[in-house]
One Martini backbone bead per residue (centre of mass of N, CA, C, O) as a GRO file, in nm:
protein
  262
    1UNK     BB    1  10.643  11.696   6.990
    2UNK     BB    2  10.598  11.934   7.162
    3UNK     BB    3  10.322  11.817   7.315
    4UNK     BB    4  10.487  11.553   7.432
    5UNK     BB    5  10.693  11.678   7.603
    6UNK     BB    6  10.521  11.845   7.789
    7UNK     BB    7  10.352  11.623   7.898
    8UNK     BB    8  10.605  11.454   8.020
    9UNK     BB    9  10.666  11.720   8.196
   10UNK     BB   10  10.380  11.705   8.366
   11UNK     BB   11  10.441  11.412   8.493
   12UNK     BB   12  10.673  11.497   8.643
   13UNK     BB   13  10.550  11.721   8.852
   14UNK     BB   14  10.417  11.526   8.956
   15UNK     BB   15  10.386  11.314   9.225
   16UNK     BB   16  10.087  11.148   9.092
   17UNK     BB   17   9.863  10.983   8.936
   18UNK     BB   18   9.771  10.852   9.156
   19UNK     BB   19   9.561  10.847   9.487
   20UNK     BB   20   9.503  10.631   9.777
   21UNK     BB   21   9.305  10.712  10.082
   22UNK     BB   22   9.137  10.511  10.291
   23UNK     BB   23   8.969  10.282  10.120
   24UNK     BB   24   8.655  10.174  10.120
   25UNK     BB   25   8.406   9.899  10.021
   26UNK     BB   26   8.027   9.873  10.037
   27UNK     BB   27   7.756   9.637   9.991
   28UNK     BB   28   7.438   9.702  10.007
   29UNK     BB   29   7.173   9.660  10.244
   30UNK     BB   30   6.975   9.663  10.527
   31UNK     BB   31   7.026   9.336  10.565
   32UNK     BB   32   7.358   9.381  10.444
   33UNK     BB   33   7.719   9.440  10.446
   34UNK     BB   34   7.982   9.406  10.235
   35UNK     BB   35   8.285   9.426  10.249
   36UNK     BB   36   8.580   9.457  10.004
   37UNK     BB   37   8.717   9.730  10.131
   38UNK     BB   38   9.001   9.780  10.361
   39UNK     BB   39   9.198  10.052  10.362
   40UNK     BB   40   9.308  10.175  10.130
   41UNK     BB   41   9.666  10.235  10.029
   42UNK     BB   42   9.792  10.411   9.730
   43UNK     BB   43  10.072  10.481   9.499
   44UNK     BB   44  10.085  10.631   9.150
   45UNK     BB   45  10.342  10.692   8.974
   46UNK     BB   46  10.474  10.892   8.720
   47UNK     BB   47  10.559  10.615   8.552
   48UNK     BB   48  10.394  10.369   8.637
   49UNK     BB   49  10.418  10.011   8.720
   50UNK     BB   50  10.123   9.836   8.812
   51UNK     BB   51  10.014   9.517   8.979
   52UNK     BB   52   9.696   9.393   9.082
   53UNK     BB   53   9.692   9.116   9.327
   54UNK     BB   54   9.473   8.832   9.332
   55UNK     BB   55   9.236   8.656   9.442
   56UNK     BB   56   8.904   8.603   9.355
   57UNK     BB   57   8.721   8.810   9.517
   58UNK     BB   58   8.915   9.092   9.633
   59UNK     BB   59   8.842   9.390   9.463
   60UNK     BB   60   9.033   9.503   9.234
   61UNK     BB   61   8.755   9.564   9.011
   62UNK     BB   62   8.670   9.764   9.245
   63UNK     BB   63   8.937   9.985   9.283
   64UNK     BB   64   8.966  10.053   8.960
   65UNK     BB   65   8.640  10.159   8.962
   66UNK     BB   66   8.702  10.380   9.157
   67UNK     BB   67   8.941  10.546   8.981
   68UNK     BB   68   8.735  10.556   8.721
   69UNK     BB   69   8.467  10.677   8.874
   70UNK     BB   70   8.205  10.455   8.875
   71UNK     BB   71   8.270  10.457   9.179
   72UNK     BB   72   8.216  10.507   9.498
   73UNK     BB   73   8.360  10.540   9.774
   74UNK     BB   74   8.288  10.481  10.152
   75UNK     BB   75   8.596  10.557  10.212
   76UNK     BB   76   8.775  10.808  10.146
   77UNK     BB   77   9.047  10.886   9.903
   78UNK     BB   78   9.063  11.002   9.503
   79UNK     BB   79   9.363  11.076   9.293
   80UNK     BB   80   9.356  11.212   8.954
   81UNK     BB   81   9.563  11.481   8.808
   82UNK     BB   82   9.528  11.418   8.503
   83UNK     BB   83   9.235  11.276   8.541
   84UNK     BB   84   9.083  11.088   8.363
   85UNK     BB   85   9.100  10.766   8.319
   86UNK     BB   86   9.154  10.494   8.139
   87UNK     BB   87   9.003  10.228   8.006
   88UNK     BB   88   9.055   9.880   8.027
   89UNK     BB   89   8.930   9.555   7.950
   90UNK     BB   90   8.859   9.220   7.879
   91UNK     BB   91   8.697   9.314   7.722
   92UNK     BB   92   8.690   9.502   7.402
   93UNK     BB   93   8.410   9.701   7.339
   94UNK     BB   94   8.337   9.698   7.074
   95UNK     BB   95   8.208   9.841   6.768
   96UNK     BB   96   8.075   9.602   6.514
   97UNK     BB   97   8.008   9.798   6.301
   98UNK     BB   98   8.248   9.923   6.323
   99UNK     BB   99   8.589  10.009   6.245
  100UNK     BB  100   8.874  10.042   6.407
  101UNK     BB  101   8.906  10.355   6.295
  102UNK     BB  102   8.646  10.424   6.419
  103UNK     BB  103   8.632  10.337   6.737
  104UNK     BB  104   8.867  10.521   6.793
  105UNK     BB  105   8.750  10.804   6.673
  106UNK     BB  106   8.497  10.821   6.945
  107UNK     BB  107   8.696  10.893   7.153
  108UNK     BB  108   8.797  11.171   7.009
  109UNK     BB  109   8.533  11.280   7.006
  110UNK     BB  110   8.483  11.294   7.303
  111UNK     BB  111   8.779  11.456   7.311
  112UNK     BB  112   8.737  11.704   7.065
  113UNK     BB  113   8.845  11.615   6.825
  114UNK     BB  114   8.886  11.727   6.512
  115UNK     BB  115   8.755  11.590   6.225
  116UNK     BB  116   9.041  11.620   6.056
  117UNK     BB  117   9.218  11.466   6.293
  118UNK     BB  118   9.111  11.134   6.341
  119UNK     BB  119   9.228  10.977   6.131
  120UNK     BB  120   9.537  10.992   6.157
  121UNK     BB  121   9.498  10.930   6.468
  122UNK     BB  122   9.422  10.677   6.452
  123UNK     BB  123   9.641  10.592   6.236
  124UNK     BB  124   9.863  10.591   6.451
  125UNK     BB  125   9.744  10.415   6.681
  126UNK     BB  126   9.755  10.150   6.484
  127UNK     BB  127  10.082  10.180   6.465
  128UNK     BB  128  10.144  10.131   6.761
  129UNK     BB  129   9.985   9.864   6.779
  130UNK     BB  130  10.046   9.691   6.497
  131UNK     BB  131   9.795   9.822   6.317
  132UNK     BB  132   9.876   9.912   5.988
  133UNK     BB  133   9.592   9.885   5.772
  134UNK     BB  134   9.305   9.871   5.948
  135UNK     BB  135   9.108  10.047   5.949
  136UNK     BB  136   8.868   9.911   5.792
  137UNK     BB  137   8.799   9.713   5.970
  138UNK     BB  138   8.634   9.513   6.127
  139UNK     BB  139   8.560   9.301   6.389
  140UNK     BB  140   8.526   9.014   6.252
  141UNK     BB  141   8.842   9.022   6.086
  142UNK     BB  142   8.945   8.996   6.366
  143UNK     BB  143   9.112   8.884   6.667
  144UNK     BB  144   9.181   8.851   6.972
  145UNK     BB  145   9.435   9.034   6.985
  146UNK     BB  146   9.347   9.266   6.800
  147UNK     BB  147   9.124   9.368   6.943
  148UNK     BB  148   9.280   9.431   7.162
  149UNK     BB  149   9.453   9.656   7.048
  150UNK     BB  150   9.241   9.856   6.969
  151UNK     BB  151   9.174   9.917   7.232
  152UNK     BB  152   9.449  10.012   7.331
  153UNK     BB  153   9.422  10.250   7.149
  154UNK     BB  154   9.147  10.366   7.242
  155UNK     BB  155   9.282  10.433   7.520
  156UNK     BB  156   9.492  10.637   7.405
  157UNK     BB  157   9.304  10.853   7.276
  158UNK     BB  158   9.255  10.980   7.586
  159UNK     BB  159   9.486  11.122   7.669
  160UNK     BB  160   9.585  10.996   7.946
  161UNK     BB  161   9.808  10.929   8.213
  162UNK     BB  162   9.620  10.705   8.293
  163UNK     BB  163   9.611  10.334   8.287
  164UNK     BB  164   9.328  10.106   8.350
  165UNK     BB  165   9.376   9.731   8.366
  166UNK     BB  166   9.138   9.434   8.317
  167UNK     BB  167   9.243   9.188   8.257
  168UNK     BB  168   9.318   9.220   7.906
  169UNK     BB  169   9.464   8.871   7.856
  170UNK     BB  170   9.261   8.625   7.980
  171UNK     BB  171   9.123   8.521   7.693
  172UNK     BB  172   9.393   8.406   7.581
  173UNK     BB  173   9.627   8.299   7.444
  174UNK     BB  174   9.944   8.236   7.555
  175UNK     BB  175  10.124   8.359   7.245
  176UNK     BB  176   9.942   8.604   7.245
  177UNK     BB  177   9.996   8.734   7.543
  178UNK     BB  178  10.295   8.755   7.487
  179UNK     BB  179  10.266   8.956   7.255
  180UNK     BB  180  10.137   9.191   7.440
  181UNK     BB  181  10.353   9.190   7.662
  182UNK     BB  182  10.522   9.337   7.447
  183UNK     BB  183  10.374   9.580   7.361
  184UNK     BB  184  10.318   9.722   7.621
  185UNK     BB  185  10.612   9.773   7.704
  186UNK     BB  186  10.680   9.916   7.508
  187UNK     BB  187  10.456  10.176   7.507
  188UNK     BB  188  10.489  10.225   7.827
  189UNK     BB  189  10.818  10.317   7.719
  190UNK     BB  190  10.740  10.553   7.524
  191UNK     BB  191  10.472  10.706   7.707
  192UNK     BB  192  10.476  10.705   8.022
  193UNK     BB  193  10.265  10.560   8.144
  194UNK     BB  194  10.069  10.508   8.349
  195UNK     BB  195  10.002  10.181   8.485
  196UNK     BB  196   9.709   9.976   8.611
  197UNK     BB  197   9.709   9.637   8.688
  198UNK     BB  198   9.506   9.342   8.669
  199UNK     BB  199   9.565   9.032   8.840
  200UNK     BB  200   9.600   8.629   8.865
  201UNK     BB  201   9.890   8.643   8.710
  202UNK     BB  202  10.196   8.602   8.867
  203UNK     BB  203  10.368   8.628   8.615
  204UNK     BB  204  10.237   8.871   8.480
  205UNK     BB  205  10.289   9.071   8.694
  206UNK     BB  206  10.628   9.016   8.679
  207UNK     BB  207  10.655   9.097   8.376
  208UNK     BB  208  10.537   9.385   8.392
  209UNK     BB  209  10.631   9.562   8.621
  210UNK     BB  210  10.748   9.744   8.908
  211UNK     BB  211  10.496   9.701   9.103
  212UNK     BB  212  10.374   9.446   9.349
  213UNK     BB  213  10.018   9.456   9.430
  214UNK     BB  214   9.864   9.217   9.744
  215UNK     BB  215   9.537   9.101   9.801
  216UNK     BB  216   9.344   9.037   9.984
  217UNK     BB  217   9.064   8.848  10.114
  218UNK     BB  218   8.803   8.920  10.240
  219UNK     BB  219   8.900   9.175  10.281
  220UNK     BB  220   9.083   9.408  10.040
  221UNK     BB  221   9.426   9.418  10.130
  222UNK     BB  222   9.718   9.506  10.137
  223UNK     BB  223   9.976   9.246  10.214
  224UNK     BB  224  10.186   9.321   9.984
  225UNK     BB  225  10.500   9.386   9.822
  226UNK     BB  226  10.700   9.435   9.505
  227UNK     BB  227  11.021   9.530   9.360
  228UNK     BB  228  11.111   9.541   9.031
  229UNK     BB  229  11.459   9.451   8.914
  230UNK     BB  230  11.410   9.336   8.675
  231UNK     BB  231  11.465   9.379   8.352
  232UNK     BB  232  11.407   9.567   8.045
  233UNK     BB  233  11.314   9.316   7.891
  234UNK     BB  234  11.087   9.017   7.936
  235UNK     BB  235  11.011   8.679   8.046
  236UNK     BB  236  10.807   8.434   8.121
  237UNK     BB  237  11.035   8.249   8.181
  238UNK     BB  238  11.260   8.357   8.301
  239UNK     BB  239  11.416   8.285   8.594
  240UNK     BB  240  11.347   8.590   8.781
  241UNK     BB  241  11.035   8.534   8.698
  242UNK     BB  242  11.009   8.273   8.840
  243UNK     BB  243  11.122   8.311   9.154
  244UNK     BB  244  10.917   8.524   9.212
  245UNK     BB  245  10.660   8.361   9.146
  246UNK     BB  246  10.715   8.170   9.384
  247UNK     BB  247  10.703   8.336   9.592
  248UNK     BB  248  10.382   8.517   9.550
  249UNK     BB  249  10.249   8.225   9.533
  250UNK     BB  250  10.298   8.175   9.865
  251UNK     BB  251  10.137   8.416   9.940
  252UNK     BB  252   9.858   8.376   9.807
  253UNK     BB  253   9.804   8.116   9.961
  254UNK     BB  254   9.813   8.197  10.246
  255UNK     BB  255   9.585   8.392  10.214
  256UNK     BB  256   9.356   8.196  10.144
  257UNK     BB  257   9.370   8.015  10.394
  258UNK     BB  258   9.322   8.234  10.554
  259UNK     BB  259   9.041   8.325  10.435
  260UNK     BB  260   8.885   8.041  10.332
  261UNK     BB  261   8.972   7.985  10.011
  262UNK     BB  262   8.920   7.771   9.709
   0.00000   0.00000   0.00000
């Protein structure tokens, strides 16, 4: 407990968990290269729910991707003071072979953690994400949205102040993506990670966040901001997240118009 309130206590001391300042990146050879991202500035607060909202091929998830340091920007700079953020995926990447709660041990591992303290703290994150019992499930005997949690808890093992989530719901039936948008909802109210989340579903942006942030298409320039007022938890029916959501799609409609997409 003394070293979670520590931690809570050092997210509150930074002044952003991300910084992103005038960052661009362009892809391509002597040929011909294409600008992906344009002059990009934003910063995500400690404990901030932020979400990342474009039509497909806006540059979203290379944005995520150099946040994540797996690619550097071509202009600007990103600073993210926790460290390495933490990254999940729409695929859940999980390790076959392995069990729930060996996939989960092997980010421990990676992370340091000794060996005799992984598997309590495994099932601790399974616990968290409401599969207590599942430790030794293969991959195999898990549903699309268990899987999804094992990642969820994989990705929180690495104790990163930043959660930097990329549709990580988009494959999922309705359903089962709204009860996971309570389950991430409630974990992001207990451990105020900042959490960074793209998605291309307008509704969810909004069910989720605390401020939607719509990037232009070709190439993706953050064109509107929308902070949400609306009480958590929330509902993706709930009227005030639906009339939301019909302003921030007629943004989305004229952003792609204006460039050119259908």
């Amino acid at each position: 407990m003394a070293t979670t309130l520590a931690k809570a206590e050092d997210r509150i001391a930074v002044t952003h968990a991300a910084r992103i300042e005038h960052v661009s990146k362009s892809f391509g050879g002597p040929a011909g290269r294409q600008l992906v991202l344009d002059d990009i500035s934003l910063d995500v607060a400690p404990g901030e729910f932020v979400t990342l909202l474009g039509a497909s091929g806006c540059g979203k998830s290379t944005l995520l991707n150099l946040v994540a340091g797996l690619d550097r920007p071509s202009a600007g700079s990103i600073e993210t003071p926790g460290g390495r953020p933490a990254l999940m995926f729409q695929e859940h990447a999980l390790f076959p072979w392995l069990t729930a709660g060996k996939n989960i041990e092997l980010a421990l591992r990676l992370r340091g953690v000794p060996k005799a303290e992984r598997r309590p703290e495994a099932e601790r994150l399974l616990e968290l994400v409401r599969l207590g019992g599942s430790y030794r499930k293969r991959v195999h005997e898990l549903s699309g949205g268990m899987r999804q949690r094992v990642a969820l808890a994989r990705a929180l093992a690495q104790d990163s102040d930043l959660l930097l989530m990329d549709e990580p719901f988009a494959a999922l039936d309705a359903i089962t993506r709204d009860v996971l948008h309570d389950e991430l909802t409630r974990i992001w109210r207990e451990t105020r990670l900042s959490v960074l989340f793209v998605t291309h579903n307008v509704r969810e942006a909004v069910r989720l966040a605390e401020r939607v942030v719509l990037l232009s298409s070709r190439p993706g320039r953050i064109a509107r901001e929308w902070t949400i007022d609306i009480p958590q938890p929330r509902r993706i029916e709930d009227a005030a997240v639906a009339e939301l959501s019909v302003e921030i799609t007629e943004e989305l409609r004229g952003e792609i118009r204006r460039h050119g997409q259908h």
